[in-house]
KEDOTOR-30295 format. One line per 3 residues: their letters; for each residue x, y, z of N, C-alpha, C. Coordinates in nm, 2 decimals. Example, Ala and Ser with C-alpha at 12.3 -4.5 7.8 and 13.67 -1.06 7.14 Angstrom:
as) 1.32 -0.57 0.78 1.23 -0.45 0.78 1.32 -0.33 0.78; 1.28 -0.22 0.71 1.37 -0.11 0.71 1.29 0.00 0.79;
end
This chain:
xxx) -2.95 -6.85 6.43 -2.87 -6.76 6.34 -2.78 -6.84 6.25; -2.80 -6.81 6.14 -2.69 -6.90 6.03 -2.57 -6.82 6.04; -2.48 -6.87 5.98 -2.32 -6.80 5.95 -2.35 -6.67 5.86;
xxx) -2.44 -6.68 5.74 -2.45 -6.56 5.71 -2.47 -6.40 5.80; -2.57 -6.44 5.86 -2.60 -6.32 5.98 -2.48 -6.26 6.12; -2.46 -6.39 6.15 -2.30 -6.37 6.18 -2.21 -6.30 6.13;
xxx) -2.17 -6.32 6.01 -2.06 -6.26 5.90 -2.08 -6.12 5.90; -2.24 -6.14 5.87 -2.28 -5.93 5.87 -2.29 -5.88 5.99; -2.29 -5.95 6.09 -2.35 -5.87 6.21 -2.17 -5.89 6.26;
xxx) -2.08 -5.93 6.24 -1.93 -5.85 6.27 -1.89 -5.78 6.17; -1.93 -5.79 6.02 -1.88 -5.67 5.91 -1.94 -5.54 5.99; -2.08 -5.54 6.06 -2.15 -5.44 6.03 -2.08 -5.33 6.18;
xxx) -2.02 -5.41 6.26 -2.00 -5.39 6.39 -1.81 -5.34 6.36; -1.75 -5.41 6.28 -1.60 -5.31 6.26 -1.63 -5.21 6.20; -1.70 -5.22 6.08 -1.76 -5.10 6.02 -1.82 -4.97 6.11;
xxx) -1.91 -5.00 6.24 -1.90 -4.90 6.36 -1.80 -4.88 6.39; -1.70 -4.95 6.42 -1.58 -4.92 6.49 -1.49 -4.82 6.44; -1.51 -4.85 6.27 -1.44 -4.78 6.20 -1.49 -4.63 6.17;
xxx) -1.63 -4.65 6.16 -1.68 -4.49 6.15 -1.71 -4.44 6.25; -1.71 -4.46 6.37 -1.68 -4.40 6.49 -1.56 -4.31 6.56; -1.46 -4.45 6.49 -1.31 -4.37 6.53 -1.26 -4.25 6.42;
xxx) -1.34 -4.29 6.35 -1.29 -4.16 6.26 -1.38 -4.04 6.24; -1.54 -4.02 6.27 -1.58 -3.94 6.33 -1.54 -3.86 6.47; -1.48 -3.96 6.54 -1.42 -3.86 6.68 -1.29 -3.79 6.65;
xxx) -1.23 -3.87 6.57 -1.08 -3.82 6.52 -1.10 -3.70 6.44; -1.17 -3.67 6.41 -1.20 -3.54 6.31 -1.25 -3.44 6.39; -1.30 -3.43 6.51 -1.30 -3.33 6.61 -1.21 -3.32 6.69;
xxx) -1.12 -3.40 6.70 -0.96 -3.38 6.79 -0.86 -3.25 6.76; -0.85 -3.20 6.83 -0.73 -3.10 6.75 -0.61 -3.12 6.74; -0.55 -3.19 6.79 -0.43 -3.24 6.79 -0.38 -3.34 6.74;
xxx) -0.27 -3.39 6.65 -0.27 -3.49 6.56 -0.23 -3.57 6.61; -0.19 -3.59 6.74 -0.16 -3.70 6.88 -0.28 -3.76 6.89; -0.36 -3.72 6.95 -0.52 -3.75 6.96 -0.57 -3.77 6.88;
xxx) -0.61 -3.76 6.75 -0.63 -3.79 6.63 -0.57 -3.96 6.57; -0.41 -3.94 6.64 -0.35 -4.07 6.59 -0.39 -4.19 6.64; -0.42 -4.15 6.83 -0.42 -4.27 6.89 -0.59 -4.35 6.86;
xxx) -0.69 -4.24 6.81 -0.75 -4.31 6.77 -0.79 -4.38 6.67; -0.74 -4.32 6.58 -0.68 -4.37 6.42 -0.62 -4.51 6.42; -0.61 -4.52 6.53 -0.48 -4.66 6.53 -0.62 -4.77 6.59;
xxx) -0.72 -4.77 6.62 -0.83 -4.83 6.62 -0.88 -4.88 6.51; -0.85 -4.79 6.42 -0.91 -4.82 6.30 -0.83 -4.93 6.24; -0.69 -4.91 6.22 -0.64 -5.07 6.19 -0.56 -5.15 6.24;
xxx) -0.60 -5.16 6.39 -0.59 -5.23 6.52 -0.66 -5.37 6.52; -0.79 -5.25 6.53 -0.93 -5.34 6.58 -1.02 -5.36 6.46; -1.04 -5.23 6.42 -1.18 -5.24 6.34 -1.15 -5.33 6.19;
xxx) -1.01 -5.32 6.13 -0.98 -5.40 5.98 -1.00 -5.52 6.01; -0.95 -5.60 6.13 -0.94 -5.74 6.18 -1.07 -5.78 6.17; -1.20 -5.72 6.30 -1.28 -5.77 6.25 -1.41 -5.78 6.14;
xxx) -1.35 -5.65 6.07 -1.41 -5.66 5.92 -1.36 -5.80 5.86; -1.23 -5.83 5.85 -1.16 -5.90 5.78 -1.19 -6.01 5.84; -1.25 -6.05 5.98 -1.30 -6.22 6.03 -1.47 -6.24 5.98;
xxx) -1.53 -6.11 5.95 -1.70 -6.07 5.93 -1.65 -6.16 5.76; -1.63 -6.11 5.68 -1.56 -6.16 5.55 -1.53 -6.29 5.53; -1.46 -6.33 5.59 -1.36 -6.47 5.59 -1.53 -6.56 5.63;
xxx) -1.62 -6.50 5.73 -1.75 -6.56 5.78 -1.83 -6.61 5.65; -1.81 -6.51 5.62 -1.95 -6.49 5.49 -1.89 -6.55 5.34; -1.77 -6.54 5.33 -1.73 -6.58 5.24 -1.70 -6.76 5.25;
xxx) -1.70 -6.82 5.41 -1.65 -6.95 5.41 -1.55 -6.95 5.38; -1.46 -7.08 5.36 -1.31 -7.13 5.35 -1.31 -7.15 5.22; -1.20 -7.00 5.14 -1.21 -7.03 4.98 -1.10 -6.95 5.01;
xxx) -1.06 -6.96 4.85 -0.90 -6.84 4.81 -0.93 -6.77 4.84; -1.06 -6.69 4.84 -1.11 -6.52 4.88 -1.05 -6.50 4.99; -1.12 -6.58 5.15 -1.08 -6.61 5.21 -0.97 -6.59 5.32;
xxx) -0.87 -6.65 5.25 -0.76 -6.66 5.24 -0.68 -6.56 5.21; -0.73 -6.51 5.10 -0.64 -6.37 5.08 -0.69 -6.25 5.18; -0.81 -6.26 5.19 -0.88 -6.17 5.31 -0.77 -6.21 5.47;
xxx) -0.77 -6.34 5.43 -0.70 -6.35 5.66 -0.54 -6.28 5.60; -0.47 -6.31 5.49 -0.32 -6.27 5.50 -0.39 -6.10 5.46; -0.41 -6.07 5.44 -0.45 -5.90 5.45 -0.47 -5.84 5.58;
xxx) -0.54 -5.91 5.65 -0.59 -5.88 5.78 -0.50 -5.91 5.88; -0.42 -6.02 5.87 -0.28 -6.07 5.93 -0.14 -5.89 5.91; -0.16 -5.89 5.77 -0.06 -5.78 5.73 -0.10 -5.63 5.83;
xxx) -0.24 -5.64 5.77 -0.30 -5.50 5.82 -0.30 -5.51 6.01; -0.32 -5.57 6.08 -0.29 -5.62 6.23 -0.16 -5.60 6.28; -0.08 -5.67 6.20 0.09 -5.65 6.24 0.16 -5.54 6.21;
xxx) 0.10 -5.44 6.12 0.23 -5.31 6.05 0.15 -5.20 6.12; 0.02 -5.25 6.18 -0.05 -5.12 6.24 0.04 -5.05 6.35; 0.07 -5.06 6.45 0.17 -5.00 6.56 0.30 -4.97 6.50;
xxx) 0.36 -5.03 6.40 0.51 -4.98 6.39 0.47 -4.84 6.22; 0.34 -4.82 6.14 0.34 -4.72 6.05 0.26 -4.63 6.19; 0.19 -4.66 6.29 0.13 -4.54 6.42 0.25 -4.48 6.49;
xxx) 0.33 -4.54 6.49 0.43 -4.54 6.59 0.54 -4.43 6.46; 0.60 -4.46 6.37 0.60 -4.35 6.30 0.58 -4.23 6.24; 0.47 -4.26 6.26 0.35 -4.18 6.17 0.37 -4.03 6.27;
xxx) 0.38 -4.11 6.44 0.38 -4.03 6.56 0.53 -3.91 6.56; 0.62 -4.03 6.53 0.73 -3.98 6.57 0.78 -3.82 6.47; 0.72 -3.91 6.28 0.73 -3.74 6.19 0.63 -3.64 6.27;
xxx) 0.55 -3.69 6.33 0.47 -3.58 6.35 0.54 -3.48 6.43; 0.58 -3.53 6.59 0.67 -3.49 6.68 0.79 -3.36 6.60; 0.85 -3.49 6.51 0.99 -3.43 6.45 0.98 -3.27 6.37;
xxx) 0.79 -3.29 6.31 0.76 -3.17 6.22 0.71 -3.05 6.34; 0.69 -3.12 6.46 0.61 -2.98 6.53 0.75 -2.93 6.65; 0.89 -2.99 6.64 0.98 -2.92 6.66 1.01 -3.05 6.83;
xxx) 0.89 -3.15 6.83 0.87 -3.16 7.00 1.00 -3.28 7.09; 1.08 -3.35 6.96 1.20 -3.46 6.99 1.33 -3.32 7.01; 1.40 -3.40 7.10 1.51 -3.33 7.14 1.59 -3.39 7.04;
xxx) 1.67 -3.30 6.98 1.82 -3.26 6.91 1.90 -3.40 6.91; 1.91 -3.48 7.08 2.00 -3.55 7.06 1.91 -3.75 7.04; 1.82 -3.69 6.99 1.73 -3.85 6.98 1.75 -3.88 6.87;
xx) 1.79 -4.02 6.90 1.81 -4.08 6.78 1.71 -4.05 6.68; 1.75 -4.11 6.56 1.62 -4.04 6.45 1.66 -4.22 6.41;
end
């Protein structure tokens, strides 16, 4: 196997990851369940699109701008899920009065 087939065969494999989790998330009824799998999506599945990339592309600017994207997109995932959770909460009435906001 060359690096190219590599490169596709982890593009093609976040890309399952990613239409999977969002195929299940769309039969969830609840925007809790909906979220925690949503958070797969740019947890797991952006990362290893973004290392399938970095493969195929080799060590260039592209590259490079692909790992700090994939670095960004990895690290702000849990604290905009983690938000994302709390408006939801705030809008369906379910935080108590005295929680901090």
């Amino acid at each position: 196997m060359n690096a190219q087939s590599v490169g596709w065969a982890i593009v093609f494999t976040g890309s399952a990851v990613v239409s999977l989790s969002a195929v299940l998330a769309s039969a969830l009824p609840q925007v809790f369940n909906r979220l925690h799998l949503l958070t797969v999506t740019t947890s797991l599945g952006a990362p290893i699109i973004g290392v399938g990339l970095m493969i195929l592309r080799g060590w260039t600017e592209a590259s490079a701008m692909i790992a700090a994207i994939t670095v960004l997109v990895a690290l702000s995932a849990p604290v905009i899920s983690a938000a994302t959770a709390r408006l939801a909460a705030q809008l369906e009435n379910l935080l108590d009065k005295d929680a901090p906001s």
